[in-house]
TIBA-517373 format. One line per 5 residues: their letters; for each residue z, y, x of C-alpha. Coordinates in steps of 0.1 Angstrom, whole numbers. Each point is the difference from the previous one (the first is absolute). Example, Ala and Ser with C-alpha at 12.3 -4.5 7.8 and 13.67 -1.06 7.14 Angstrom:
# residues 2
as> 78/-45/123 ~ -7/34/14
//
This chain:
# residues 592
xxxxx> 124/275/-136 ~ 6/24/30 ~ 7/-7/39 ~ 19/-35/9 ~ 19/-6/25
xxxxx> 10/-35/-6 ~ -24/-19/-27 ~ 14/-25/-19 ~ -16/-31/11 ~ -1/-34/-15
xxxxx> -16/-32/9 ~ -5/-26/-22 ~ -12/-42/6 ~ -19/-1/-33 ~ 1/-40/-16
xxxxx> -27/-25/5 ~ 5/-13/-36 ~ 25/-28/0 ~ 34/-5/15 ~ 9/-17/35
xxxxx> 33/-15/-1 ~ -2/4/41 ~ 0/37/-3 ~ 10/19/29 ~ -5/40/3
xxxxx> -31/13/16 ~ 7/4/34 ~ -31/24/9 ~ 12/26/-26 ~ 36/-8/13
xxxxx> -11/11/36 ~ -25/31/-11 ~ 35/13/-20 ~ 23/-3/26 ~ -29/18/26
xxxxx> 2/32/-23 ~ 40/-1/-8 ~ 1/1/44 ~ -22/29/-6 ~ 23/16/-28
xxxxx> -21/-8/-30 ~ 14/-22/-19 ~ -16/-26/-31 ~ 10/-17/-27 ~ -17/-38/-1
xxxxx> -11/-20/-29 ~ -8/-38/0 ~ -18/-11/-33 ~ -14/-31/24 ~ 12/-28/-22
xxxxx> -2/19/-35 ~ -15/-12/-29 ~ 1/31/-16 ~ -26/23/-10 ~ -7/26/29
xxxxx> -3/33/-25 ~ 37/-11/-13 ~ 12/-6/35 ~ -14/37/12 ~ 19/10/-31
xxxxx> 33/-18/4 ~ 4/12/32 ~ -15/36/-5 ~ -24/-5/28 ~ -11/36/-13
xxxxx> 27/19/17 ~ -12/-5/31 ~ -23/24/27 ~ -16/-26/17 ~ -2/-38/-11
xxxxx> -15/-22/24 ~ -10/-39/-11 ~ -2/-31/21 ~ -32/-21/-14 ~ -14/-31/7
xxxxx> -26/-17/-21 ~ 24/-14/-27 ~ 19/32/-8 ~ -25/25/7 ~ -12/1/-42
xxxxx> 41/7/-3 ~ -1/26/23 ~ -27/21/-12 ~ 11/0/-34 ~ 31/13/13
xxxxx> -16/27/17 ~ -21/10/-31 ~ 31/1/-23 ~ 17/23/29 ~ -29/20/7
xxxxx> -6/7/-41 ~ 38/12/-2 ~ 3/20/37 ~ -34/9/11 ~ 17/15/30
xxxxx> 11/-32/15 ~ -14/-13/36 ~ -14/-35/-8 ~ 3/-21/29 ~ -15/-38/5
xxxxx> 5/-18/26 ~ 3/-39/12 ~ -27/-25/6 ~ -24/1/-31 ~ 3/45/0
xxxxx> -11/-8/38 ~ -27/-24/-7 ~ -17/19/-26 ~ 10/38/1 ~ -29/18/-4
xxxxx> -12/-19/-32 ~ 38/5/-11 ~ 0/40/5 ~ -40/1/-18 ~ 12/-24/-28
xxxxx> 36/14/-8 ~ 8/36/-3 ~ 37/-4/-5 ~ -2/-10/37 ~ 6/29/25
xxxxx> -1/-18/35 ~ -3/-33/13 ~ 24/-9/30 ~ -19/-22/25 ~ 16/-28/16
xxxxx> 37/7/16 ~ 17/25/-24 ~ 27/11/18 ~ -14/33/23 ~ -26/12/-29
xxxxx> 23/2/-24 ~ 27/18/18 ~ -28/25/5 ~ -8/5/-34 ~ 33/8/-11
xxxxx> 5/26/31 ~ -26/16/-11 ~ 7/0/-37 ~ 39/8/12 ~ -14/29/22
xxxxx> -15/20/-29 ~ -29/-19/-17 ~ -4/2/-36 ~ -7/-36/-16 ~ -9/16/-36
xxxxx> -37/6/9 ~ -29/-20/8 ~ -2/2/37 ~ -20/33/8 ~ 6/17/-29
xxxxx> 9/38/-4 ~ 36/1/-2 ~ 8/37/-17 ~ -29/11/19 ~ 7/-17/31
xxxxx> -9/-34/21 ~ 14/-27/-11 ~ 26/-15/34 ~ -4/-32/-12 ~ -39/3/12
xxxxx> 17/-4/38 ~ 17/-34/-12 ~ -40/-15/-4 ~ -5/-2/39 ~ 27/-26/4
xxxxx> -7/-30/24 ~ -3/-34/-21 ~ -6/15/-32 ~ -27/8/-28 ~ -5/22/-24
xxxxx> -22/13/-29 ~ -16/29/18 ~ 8/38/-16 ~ -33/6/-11 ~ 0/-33/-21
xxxxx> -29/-15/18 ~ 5/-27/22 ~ 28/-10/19 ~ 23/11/34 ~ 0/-28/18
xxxxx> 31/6/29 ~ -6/-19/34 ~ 25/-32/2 ~ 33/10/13 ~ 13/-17/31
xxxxx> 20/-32/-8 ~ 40/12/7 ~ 5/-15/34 ~ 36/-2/5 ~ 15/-20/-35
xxxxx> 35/1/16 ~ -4/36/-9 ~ -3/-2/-33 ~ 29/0/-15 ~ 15/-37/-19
xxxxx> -11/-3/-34 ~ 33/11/-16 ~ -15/12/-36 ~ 14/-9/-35 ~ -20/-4/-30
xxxxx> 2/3/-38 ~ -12/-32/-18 ~ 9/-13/-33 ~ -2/-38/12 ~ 22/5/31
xxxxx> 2/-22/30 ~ 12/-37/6 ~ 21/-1/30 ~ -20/-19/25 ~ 11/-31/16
xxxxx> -3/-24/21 ~ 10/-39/-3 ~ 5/-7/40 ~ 2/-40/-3 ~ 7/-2/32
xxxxx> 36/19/-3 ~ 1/-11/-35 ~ 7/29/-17 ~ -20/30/-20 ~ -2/30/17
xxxxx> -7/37/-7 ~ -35/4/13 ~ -17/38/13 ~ -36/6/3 ~ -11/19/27
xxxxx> -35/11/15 ~ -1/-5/40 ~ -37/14/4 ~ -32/10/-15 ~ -34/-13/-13
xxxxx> -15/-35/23 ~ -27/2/26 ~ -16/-30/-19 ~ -32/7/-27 ~ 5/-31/-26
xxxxx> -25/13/-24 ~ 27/-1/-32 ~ 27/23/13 ~ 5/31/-13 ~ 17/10/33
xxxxx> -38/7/15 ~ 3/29/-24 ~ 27/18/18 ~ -16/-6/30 ~ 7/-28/25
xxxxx> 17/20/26 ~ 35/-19/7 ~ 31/17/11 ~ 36/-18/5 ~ 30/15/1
xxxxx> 30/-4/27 ~ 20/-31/-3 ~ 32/27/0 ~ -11/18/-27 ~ -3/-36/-25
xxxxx> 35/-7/10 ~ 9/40/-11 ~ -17/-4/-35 ~ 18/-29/-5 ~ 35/11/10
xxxxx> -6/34/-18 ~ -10/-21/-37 ~ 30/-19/8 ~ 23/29/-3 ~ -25/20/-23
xxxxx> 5/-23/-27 ~ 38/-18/11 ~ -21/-35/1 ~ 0/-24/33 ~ -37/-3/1
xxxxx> -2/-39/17 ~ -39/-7/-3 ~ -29/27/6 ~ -31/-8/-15 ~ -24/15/19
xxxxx> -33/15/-23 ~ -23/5/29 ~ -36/-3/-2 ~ 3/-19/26 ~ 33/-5/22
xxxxx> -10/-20/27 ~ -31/17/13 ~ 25/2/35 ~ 18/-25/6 ~ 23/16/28
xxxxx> 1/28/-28 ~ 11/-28/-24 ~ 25/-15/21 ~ 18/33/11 ~ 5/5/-34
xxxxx> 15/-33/-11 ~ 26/8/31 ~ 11/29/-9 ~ 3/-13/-37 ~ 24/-28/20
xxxxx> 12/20/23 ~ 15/29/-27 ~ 14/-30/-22 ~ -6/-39/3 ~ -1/-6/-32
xxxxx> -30/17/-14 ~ -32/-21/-5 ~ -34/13/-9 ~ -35/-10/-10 ~ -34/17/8
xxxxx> -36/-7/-6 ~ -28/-10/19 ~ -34/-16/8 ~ -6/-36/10 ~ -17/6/30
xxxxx> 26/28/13 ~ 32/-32/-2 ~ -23/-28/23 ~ -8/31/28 ~ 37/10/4
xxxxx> 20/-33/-11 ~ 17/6/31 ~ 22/29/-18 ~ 7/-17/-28 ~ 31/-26/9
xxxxx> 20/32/9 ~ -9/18/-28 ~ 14/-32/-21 ~ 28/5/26 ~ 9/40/-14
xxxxx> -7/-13/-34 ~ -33/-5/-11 ~ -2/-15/-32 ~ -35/1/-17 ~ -33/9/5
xxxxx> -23/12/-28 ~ -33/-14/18 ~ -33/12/-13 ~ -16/-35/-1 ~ -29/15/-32
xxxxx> -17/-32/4 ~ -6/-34/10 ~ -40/2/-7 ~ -19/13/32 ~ -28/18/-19
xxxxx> 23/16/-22 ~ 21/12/37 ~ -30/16/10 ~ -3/20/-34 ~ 33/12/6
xxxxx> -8/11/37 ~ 33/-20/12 ~ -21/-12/29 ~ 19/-32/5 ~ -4/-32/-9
xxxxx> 17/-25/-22 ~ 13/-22/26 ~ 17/33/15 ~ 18/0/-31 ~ 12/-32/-1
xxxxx> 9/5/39 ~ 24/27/-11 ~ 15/-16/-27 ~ 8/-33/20 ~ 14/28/27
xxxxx> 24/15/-24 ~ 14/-34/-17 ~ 3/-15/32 ~ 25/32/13 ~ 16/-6/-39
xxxxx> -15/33/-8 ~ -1/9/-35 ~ -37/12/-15 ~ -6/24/-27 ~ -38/-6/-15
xxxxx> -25/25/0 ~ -29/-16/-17 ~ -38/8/-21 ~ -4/-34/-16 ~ -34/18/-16
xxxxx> -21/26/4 ~ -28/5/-20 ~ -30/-24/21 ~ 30/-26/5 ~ -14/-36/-4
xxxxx> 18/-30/-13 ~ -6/-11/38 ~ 21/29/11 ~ 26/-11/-27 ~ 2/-32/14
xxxxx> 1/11/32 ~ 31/22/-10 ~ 22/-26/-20 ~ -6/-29/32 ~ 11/29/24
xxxxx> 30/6/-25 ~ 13/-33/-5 ~ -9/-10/40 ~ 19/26/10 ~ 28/-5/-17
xxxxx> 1/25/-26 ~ 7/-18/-33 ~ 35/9/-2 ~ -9/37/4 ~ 12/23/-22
xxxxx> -6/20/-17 ~ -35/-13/-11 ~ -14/35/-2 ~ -28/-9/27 ~ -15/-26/-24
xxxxx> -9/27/-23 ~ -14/27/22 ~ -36/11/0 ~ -15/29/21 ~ 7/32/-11
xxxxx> -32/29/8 ~ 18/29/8 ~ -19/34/3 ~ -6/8/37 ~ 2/-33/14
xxxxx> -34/-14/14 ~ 8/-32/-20 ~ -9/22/-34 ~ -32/12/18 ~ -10/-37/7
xxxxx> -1/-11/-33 ~ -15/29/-16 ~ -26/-6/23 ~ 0/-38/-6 ~ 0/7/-36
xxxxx> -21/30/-4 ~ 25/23/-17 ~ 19/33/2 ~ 36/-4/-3 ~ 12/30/-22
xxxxx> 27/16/30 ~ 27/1/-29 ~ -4/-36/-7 ~ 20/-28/13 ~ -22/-32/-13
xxxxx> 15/-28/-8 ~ 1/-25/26 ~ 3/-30/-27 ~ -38/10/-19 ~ -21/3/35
xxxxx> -8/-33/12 ~ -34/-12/3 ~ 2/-35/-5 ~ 5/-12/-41 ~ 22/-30/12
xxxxx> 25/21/23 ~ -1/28/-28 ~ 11/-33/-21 ~ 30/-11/26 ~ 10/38/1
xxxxx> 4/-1/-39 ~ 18/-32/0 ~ 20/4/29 ~ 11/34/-17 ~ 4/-16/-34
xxxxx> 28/-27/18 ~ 15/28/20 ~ 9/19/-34 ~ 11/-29/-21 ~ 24/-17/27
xxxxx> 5/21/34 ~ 34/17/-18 ~ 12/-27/-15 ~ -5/-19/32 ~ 14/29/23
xxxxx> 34/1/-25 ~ 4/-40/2 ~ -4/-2/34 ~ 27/34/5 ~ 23/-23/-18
xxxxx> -6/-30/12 ~ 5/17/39 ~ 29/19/-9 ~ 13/-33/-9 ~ -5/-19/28
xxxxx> 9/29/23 ~ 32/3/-19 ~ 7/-33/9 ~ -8/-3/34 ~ 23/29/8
xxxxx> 32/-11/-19 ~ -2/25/-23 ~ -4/-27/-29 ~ 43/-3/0 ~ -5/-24/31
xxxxx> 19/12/34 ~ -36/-4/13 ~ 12/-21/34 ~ -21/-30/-5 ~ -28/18/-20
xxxxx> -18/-23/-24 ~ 20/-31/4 ~ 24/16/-25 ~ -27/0/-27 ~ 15/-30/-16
xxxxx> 13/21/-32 ~ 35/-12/9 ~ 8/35/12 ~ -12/39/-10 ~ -42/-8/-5
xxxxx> 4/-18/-28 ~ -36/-16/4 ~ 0/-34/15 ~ -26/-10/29 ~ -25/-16/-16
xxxxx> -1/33/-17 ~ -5/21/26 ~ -25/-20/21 ~ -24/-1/-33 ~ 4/42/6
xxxxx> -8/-2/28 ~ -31/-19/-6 ~ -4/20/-27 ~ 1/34/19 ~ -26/-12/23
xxxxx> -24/-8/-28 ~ 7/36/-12 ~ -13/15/33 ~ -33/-22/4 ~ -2/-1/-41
xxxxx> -29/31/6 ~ -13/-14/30 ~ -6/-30/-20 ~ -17/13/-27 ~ -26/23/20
xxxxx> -9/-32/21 ~ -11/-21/-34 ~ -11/31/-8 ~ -25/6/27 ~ -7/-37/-4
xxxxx> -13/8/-35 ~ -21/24/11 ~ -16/-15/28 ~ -7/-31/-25 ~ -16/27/-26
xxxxx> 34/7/-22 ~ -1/-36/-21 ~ 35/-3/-7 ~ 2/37/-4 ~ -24/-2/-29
xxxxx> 9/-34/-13 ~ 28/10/-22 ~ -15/37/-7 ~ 15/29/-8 ~ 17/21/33
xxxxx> 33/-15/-8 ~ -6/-38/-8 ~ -26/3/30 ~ 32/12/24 ~ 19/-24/-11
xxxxx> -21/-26/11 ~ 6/13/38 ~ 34/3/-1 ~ 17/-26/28 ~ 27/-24/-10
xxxxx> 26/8/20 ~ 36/-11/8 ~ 22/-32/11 ~ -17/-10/-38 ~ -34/15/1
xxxxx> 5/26/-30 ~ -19/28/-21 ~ 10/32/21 ~ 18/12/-28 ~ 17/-32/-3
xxxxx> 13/8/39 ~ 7/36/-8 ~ 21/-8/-27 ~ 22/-29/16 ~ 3/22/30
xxxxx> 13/26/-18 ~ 24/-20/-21 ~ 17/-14/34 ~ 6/31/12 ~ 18/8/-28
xxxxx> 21/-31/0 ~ 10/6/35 ~ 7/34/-11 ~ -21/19/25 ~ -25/14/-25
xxxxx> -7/40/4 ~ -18/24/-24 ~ -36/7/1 ~ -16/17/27 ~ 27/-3/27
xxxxx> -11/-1/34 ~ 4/-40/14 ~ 20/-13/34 ~ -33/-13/18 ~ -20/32/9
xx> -5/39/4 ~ 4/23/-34
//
């Protein structure tokens, strides 16, 4: 293949097997690529995150064989994708550098390198530094068409020097056993990495990313942006304690720069910034520096973050003026109402600390964005009860979307949440498995809830989701003026003598109708849970999986109905006021 100065590098987000309609592109590829083009070597990306597809015919589509060096991003879900990438490369271009890297190639890189041959190197932790020294030294005259160490027309091999690089490991020359690097030093100074400014090739392409601001009352176009690195924290289910938990934040200035340079980058006035930080609010003066210099550069940009509980009570103090410079939600990583299951999860607070920060937050009219486990695998119908008290208590049955009533704990490899329960269960995890979260629970009658509660979510969450889009949009419509009304006195036009069309009888039954919508799921996992902690008689009293759901399902509405009853009529009004939209559009009340 001769002497390269400039490999031909590719990097590639494999898929984790089904497609996200909140797709965004990978931001840790995005910022490794932009760290070699500073360092004139550029890459071509590809983002197969969402794809359906299978990965051999996505490596072929693309022609992922063309390239010197292909490195791949894995976490648990995508890391079967990945290596059957690399195989199909390797068989076709034995040459090529096979790079891994992310959280799961960090977690598990020794048994990756002993089990998979079409792996050259695994990339520990940060990315950015090792792999601008691999491809210096493959640009400065090393020869990727050999096994590392081989005779190369009767000379050494210069891709041997490449095996000494800090935060990596290899397959060692000889074939037996493995080079283990020392860890490389976290990069210190993020605001000199450059901003993630890389495009990628994916078939599925990306949704422009808004944000509904209800406060301005209008959508906006909505930037992600990463202000810092990892969380000093050590909740036993993050994958971040992979990476390492050494946190870094970058200058207030710099924020303000990445957005005004996306701005122009892409001709689009950015107006929300969703910040993707492990953790954003790990400072608070940090935080709040930020936020002003967001204000400061233009008043009209909001932006979200996330957060623990237990960080909001300890500096409440910051957060009426970072409502002030436009705060406007806060994902809060509640997990749990359950104490024992707290402690499992290493949050080391208690419940009443979460319901402390959530009464803090509503009482400053401060949106909240759920992060929630309702089960892990010893979860008890106790700790379910404990969860839907804490929900409905707190206020939260007219959150959506109801994604947090369907979550379960998932055992990703690395985290010392896996270990526990291999231990509590007496098995070995395969390190290329990803177990189901939904077939581990100990208990028979939560297994039971799980499958029922699953079962619901499957038959009605969509149609439930597209009703209540409608039904929203409707009512939205209306309360703006933008149902033909000149909007000044707001729903005392609703009369159907002018532009709505849909008289006010109508449109109070929506609205009592849209509120059954929101708490129809709630509903149903309450007599749920009910039925199970009575032994599952009117689960089993009309038999069969269907007839036996039925039986739970809540009457709801100004009339009491059958949920599809309610789905149905809601649907129809919204077409009679002639605010109906297609499938899958993205409704007025929340984030998309």
């Amino acid at each position: 293949m001769g002497t390269l100065t400039r490999p031909a590098i590719a990097f590639v987000n494999p898929s984790v097997g089904f497609s996200d309609r909140r797709k965004s592109k990978p931001i840790g590829l995005a910022y490794i690529m932009a760290y070699l083009e500073k360092s004139g070597f550029p890459s071509s990306g590809f983002d197969f995150g969402d794809s359906e597809d299978d990965a051999v015919e996505l490596a072929a589509h693309y022609g992922l064989d063309r390239f010197d060096v292909v490195g791949f991003s894995v976490y648990n879900e995508s890391f079967r994708a990945a290596i059957a990438m690399a195989e199909w490369i390797k068989n076709r271009r034995p040459e090529c550098l096979i790079v891994l890297g992310g959280p799961h190639a960090t977690a598990v890189h020794e048994h990756i390198l002993r089990r998979y041959t079409c792996v050259d190197v695994v990339v520990r932790r940060e990315g950015e530094e090792a792999m601008l020294d691999l491809v210096r030294g493959l640009g400065a005259g090393a020869d990727v068409s050999v096994d590392v160490g081989a005779d190369v027309d009767g000379g050494v091999d210069d891709r041997a020097g490449l095996t000494g690089i800090k935060g990596t490991t290899w397959r060692a020359p000889d074939g037996a056993g493995l080079l283990v690097n020392e860890d490389r030093d976290f990069v210190p100074d993020l605001d000199q990495i450059p901003f993630p400014d890389a495009e990628f090739t994916s078939h599925s392409g990306y949704p422009d990313l808004t944000y509904y601001d209800e406060v301005q009352g209008r959508l906006k176009a909505a930037l992600t942006i990463c202000s810092s690195r990892s969380c000093p924290y050590n909740c036993s289910f993050c994958g971040v304690l992979t990476i390492g938990r050494k946190y870094r934040s970058r200058e207030a200035e710099r924020v303000v720069a990445e957005l005004l340079h996306f701005r122009a980058r892409h001709g689009v006035n950015y107006e929300h910034v969703y910040f993707s930080d492990a953790n954003f609010f790990v400072s608070p003066t940090r935080a709040l520096e930020v936020a002003e210099a967001l204000y400061e550069a233009d008043p009209q940009v909001t932006f979200s973050f996330g957060t623990r509980v237990n960080q909001i009570l300890k500096a409440a103090e910051a957060l009426p003026r970072l409502k002030e410079c436009g705060l406007r939600f806060i994902e809060l990583g509640i997990e749990s109402a359950s104490e024992p299951v707290l402690e499992r999860l290493a949050k080391h607070v208690k419940p009443e600390v979460n319901v402390a920060a959530v009464r803090l937050l509503k009482r400053l009219g401060i949106e909240i964005s759920l992060d929630f486990i309702m089960l892990d695998p010893a979860t008890t119908l106790p700790d379910v009860r404990a969860n839907l008290e804490f929900l409905r208590e707190a206020g939260f049955y007219d959150y959506v979307p109801h994604d947090h009533l369907y979550t379960a704990l998932v055992l990703y490899e690395g985290t010392p949440i896996r270990d526990f329960y291999a231990r509590r269960f007496g098995v070995v995890f395969d390190p290329d498995d990803l177990p189901s979260p939904f077939t581990l629970f100990e208990l028979p009658e939560v297994q039971r809830f799980s499958d029922t509660l699953r079962a619901f979510r499957k038959r009605w969450q969509d149609r439930i989701d597209e009703a209540l889009a409608q039904g929203e949009l409707a009512l939205a419509s209306m309360a703006d003026g933008s149902d033909g009304s000149d909007g000044s006195d707001g729903l005392d036009r609703l009369d159907g003598s002018e532009g709505s069309g849909l008289p006010r009888e109508s449109h109070a039954r929506l609205q009592l109708d849209v509120v059954s919508l929101r708490h129809a799921p709630n509903l149903f996992m309450e007599r749920l849970l009910e039925d199970a902690e009575a032994g599952f008689p009117r689960l089993d009293e009309v038999g069969g999986a269907g007839g036996g759901l039925d039986a739970l399902l809540p009457r709801l509405g100004h009339d009491h109905v059958h949920l599809n009853d309610l789905i149905e009529r809601t649907e129809a009004v919204a077409r009679e006021a002639g605010f109906a939209q297609a499938p899958g559009a993205a409704a007025p009340h929340g984030r998309d």
